[in-house]
C-alpha positions as CSV (number, residue, x, y, z in Angstrom):
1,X,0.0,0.0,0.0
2,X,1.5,3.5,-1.0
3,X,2.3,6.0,1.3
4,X,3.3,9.6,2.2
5,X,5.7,11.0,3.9
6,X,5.2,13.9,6.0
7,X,6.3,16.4,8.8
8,X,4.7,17.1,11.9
9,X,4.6,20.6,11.4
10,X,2.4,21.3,14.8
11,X,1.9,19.2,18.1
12,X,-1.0,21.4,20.3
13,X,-2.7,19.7,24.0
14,X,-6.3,19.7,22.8
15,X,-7.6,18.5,26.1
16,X,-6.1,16.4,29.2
17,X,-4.7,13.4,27.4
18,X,-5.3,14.5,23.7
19,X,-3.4,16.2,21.2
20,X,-3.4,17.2,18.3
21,X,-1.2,16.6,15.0
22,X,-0.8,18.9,11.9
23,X,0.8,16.9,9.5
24,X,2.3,18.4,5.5
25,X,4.0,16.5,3.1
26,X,8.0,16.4,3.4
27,X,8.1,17.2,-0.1
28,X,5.4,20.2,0.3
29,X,3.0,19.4,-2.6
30,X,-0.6,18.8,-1.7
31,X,-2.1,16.6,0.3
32,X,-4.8,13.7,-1.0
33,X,-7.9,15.6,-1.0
34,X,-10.5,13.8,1.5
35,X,-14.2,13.8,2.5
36,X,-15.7,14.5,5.9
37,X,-15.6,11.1,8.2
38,X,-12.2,9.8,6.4
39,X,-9.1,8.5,8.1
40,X,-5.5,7.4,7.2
41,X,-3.0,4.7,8.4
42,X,-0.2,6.6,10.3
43,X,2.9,4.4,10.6
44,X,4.1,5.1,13.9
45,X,7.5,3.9,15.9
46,X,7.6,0.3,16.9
47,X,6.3,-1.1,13.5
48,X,2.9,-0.1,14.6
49,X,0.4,0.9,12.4
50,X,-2.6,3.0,13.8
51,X,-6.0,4.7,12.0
52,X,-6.8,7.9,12.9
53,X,-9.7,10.2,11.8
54,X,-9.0,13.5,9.5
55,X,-10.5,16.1,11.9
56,X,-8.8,19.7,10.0
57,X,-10.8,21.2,7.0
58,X,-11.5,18.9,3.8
59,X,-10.1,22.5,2.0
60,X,-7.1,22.7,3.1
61,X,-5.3,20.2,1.4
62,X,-1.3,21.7,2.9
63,X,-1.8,19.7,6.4
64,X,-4.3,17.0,7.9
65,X,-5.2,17.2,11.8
66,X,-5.2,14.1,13.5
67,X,-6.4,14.3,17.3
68,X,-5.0,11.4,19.5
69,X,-6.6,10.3,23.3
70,X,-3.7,8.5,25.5
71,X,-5.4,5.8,26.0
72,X,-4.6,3.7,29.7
73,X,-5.0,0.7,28.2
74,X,-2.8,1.1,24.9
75,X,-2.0,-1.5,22.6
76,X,1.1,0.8,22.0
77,X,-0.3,2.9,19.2
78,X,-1.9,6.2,21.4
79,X,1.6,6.0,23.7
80,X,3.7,5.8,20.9
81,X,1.8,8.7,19.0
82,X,2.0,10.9,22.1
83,X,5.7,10.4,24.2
84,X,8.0,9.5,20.8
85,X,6.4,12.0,18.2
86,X,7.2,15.3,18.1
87,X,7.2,18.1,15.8
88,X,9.7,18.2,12.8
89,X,9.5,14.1,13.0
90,X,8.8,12.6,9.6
91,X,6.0,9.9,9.5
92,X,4.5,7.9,7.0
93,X,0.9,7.6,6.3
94,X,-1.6,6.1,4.2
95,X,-3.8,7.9,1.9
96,X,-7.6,8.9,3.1
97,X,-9.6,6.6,3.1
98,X,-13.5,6.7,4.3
99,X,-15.8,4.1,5.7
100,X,-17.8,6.6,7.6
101,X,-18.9,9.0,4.4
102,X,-21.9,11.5,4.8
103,X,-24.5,10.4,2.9
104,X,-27.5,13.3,1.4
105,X,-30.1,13.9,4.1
106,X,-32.5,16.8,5.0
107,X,-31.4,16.8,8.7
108,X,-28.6,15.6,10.2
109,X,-28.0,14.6,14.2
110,X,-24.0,14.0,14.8
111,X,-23.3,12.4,17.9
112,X,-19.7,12.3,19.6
113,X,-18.3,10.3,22.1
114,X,-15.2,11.7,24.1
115,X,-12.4,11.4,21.0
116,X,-15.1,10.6,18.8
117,X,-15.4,14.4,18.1
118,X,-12.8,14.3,15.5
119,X,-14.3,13.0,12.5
120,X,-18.1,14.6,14.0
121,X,-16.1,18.4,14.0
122,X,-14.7,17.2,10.3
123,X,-18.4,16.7,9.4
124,X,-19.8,19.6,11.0
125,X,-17.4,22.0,9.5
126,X,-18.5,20.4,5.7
127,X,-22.1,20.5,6.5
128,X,-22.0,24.4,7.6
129,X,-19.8,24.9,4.6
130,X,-22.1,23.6,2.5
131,X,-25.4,25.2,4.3
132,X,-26.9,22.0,5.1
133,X,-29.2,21.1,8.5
134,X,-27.4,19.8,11.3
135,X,-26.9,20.0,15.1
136,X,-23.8,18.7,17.0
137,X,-24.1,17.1,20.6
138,X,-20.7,16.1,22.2
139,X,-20.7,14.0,25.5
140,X,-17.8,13.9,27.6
141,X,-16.9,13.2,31.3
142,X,-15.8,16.4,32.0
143,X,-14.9,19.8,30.0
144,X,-10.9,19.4,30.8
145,X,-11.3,15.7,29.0
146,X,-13.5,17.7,25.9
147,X,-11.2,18.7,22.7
148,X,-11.0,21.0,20.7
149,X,-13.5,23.2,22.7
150,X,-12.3,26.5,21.6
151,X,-12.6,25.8,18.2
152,X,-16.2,24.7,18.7
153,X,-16.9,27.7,20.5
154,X,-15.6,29.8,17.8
155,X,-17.0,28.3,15.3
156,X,-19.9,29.9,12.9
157,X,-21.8,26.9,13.6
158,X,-21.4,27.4,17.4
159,X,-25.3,27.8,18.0
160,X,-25.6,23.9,17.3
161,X,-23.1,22.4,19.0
162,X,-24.6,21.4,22.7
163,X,-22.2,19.9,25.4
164,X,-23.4,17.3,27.7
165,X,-20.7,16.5,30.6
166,X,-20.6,13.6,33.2
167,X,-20.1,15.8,36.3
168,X,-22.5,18.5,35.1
169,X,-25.7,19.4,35.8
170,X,-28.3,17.1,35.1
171,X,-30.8,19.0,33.1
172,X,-27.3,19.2,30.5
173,X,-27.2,15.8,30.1
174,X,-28.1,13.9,26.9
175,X,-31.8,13.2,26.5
176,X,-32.4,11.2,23.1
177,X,-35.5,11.1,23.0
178,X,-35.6,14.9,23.0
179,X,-33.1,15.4,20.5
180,X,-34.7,12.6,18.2
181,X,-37.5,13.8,18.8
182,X,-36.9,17.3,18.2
183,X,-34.9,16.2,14.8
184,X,-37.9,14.2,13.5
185,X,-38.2,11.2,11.5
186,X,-36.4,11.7,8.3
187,X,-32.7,13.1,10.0
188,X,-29.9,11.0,9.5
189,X,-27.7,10.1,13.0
190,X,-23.9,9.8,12.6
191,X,-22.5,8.7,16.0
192,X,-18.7,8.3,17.3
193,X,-17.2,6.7,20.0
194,X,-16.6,3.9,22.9
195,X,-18.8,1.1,22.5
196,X,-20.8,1.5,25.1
197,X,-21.8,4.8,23.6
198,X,-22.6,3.9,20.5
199,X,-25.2,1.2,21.8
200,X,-26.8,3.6,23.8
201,X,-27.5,6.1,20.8
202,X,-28.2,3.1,18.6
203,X,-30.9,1.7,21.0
204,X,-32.3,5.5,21.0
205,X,-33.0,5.9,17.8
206,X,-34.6,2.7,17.6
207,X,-36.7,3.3,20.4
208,X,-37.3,6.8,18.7
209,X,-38.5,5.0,15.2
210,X,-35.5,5.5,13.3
211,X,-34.9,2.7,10.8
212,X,-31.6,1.4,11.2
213,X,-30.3,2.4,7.6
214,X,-30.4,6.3,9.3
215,X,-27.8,5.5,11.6
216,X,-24.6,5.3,10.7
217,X,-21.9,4.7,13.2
218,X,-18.0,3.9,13.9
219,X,-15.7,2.7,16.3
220,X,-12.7,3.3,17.5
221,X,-11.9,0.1,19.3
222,X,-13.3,-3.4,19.7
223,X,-14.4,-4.7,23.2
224,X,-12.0,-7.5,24.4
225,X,-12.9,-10.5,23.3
226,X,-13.8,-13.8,24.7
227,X,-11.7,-16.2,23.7
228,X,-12.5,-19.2,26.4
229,X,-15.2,-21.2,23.8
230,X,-12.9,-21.1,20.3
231,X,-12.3,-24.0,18.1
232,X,-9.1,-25.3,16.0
233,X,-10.5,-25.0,12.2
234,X,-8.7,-24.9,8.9
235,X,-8.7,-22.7,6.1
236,X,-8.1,-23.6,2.4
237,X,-6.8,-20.7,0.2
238,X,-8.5,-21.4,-2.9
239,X,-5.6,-19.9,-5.5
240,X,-3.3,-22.9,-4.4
241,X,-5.4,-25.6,-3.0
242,X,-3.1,-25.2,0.3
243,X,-4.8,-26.1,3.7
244,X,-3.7,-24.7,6.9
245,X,-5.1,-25.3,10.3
246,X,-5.7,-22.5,12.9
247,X,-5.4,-23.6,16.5
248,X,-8.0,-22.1,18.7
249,X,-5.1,-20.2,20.2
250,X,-4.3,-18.0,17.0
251,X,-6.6,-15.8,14.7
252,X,-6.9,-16.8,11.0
253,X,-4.9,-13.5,10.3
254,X,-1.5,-15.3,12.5
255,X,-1.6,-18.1,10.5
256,X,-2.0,-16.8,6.9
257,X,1.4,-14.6,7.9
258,X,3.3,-17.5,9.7
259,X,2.7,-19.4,5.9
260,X,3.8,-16.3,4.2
261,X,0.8,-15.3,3.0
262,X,0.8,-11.3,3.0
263,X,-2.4,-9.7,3.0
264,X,-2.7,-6.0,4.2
265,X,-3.4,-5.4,8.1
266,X,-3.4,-2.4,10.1
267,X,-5.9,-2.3,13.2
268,X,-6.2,-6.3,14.3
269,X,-9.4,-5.7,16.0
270,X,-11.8,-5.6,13.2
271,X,-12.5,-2.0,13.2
272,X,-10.7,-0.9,10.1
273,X,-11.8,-3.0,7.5
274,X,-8.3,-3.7,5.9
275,X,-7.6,-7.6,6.2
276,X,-11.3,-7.8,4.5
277,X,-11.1,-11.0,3.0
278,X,-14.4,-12.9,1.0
279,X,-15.3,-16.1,1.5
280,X,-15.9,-18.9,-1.1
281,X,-17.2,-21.7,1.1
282,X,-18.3,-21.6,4.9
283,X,-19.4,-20.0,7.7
284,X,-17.6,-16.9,9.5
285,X,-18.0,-16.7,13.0
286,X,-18.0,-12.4,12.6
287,X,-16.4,-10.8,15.3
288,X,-16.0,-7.3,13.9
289,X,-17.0,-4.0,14.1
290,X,-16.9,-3.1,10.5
291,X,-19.1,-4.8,8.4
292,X,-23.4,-4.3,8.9
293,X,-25.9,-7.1,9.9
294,X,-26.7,-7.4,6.6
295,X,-23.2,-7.6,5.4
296,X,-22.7,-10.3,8.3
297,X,-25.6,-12.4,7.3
298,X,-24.5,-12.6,3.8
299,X,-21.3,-14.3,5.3
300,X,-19.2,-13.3,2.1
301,X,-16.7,-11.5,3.3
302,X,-14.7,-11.3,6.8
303,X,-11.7,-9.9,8.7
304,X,-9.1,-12.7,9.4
305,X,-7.7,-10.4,11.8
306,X,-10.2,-11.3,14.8
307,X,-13.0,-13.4,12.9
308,X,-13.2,-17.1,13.4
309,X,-15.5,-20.0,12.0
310,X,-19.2,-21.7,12.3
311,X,-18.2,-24.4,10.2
312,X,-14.9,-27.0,10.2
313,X,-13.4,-25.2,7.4
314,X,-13.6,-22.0,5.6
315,X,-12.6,-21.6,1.6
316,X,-11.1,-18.3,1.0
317,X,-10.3,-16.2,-1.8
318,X,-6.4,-16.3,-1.7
C-alpha cells in the first residue's frame, strides 16, 4: 500500500490526554484531497500501524489534523503517537480513506463520544460549509477531557453544538429522546465513540423510530474479546489448493502470515476494515465492528484479523 511522507509541522494539547497533530507533506506538494468522516493509516514507531480520523478542514489540502486520546490501556499505538512524536519528526501515512462517508439527508444529528469528536467536527465544519441542517451534541466526562473546545466555540456553527458532561448538571445531560425527537423522522444520526456509547445512541434511535439504515456509526476500538469457547478449524486458500489449520489459540490473520501469506493489516481488531477477505465456502464466526448485519448475514466477506469459524473449514479467496 502507497504511502506519504510527512512532517509534523504542529503538536497542540487539545484537552487532558489528547493532542493534536498537523501533518504536511516532506516534499510540500498537496495533500490527497479527502471527505468529511475519512481516516489514514499513520505508521508510527515500533512497527505499529494505527487509523486515525481527519479532523482539520477537507479545503485545506497543505496539512491534515489528527487528534489522539492517550489511552490507559494502549496496545502501543496512542503512547507511541503521544511520548515518541514530536514536531519536525517525519512519519509515513496512508492515503484517506473513508468508511464513515456522509450520505444526502435533510437533517442531520451528529453524535460524539469523548475522541469521537474528531471526525463529527470534520463533518460539522462540511455540513455548515455547505449550508446544510445539522446539530452537533458532544458528550464527555468532563470539560478538561473535551477537545477542541475553543474551536467549537468559535465556530460559525457554534449555536448547534450542545455539550453534555458527566459531572454536570443534570438538566445538561443527553436526552435522546428529546433530540430525536426534536430532529424528526427523516434526519440521519452519525454517531462516534466507545462502544458503550454507541449502543446507547443506537438503542435510542430505535426506540425513537428511526430505521436502522439512518444510523450510521464507527468505532474506535473493539471490546475485548472472549476467547475461552474457540475451536481449531482450517482454512483452504483457494488460489493454491493449500490447507492450513488455525489452532484455537491463533486468529486466522496469525496463521496466513506464519505461511507467508501477506495480505494488508493495520488495526487487528476488526475496526478498520483492511484484512477484509471474501469467503468462497463456509461460515464466518463475525467478530468485527466493521461490516453491517446485513453484510454479516450474507457471510461473504470477513476480517481474518479477529473473525473465526461456524463451520470446520472456511474456503477463502487467496
Amino acid at each position: 500500500m502507497e504511502t506519504i511522507d510527512v512532517v509534523v509541522v504542529n503538536k497542540t494539547v487539545e484537552a487532558e490526554r489528547v493532542a493534536a497533530f498537523e501533518l504536511a507533506r516532506a516534499d510540500r506538494a498537496a495533500l490527497p484531497p479527502f471527505t468529511a468522516g475519512a481516516h489514514i493509516d499513520v505508521h508510527l514507531p515500533g512497527q505499529l500501524v494505527r487509523q486515525y480520523s481527519l479532523c482539520g478542514s477537507t479545503q485545506d489540502l497543505s496539512r491534515y489534523t489528527i487528534a489522539v486520546l492517550r489511552e490507559p490501556g494502549s496496545r502501543g499505538g496512542s503512547e507511541a503517537i503521544h511520548a515518541a512524536v514530536r514536531e519536525g519528526d517525519v512519519l509515513r501515512i496512508g492515503a484517506p480513506r473513508n468508511h464513515f462517508p456522509l450520505q444526502p439527508a435533510p437533517y442531520y444529528v451528529l453524535l460524539a463520544g469523548g475522541i469521537g469528536i474528531t471526525p463529527m467536527i470534520c463533518m460539522a465544519d462540511e455540513l455548515a460549509r455547505q449550508g446544510a441542517r445539522f446539530e452537533l451534541h458532544y458528550c464527555s466526562r468532563s470539560p478538561q477531557l473535551a477537545a477542541f473546545r475553543g474551536r467549537l466555540a468559535a465556530a460559525p456553527y457554534a449555536g448547534h453544538v450542545h455539550c453534555h458532561y458527566d459531572d454536570g448538571a443534570p438538566q445538561q445531560r443527553l436526552d435522546l429522546a428529546r433530540v430525536f425527537g426534536d430532529a424528526g423522522m427523516d434526519s440521519h444520526v452519525y454517531v462516534c465513540g466507545p462502544g458503550g456509547f454507541i449502543n446507547h445512541v443506537e438503542g435510542g434511535a430505535a426506540l425513537a423510530g428511526l430505521a436502522a439504515q439512518q444510523v450510521h456509526r464507527e468505532y474506535f476500538s473493539a471490546a475485548p474479546l472472549d476467547t475461552t469457547g474457540d475451536k481449531a478449524f482450517e482454512i483452504t486458500l483457494a488460489r493454491s489448493g493449500r490447507r492450513l489449520p488455525v489452532p484455537a489459540g491463533r486468529s486466522v490473520l496469525e496463521v496466513l502470515l506464519a505461511h507467508g501469506v501477506d495480505i494488508p493489516v493495520s488495526c487487528e481488531q476488526g475496526v478498520c476494515g483492511t484484512c477484509v477477505t471474501r469467503v468462497l465456502e463456509g461460515i464466518p464466526h463475525h467478530r468485527d465492528m466493521y461490516f453491517t448485519d446485513q453484510e454479516h448475514a450474507s457471510n461473504q466477506q470477513f476480517t481474518p484479523c479477529c473473525s473465526r469459524s461456524k463451520t470446520p473449514s472456511l474456503v477463502l479467496d487467496l
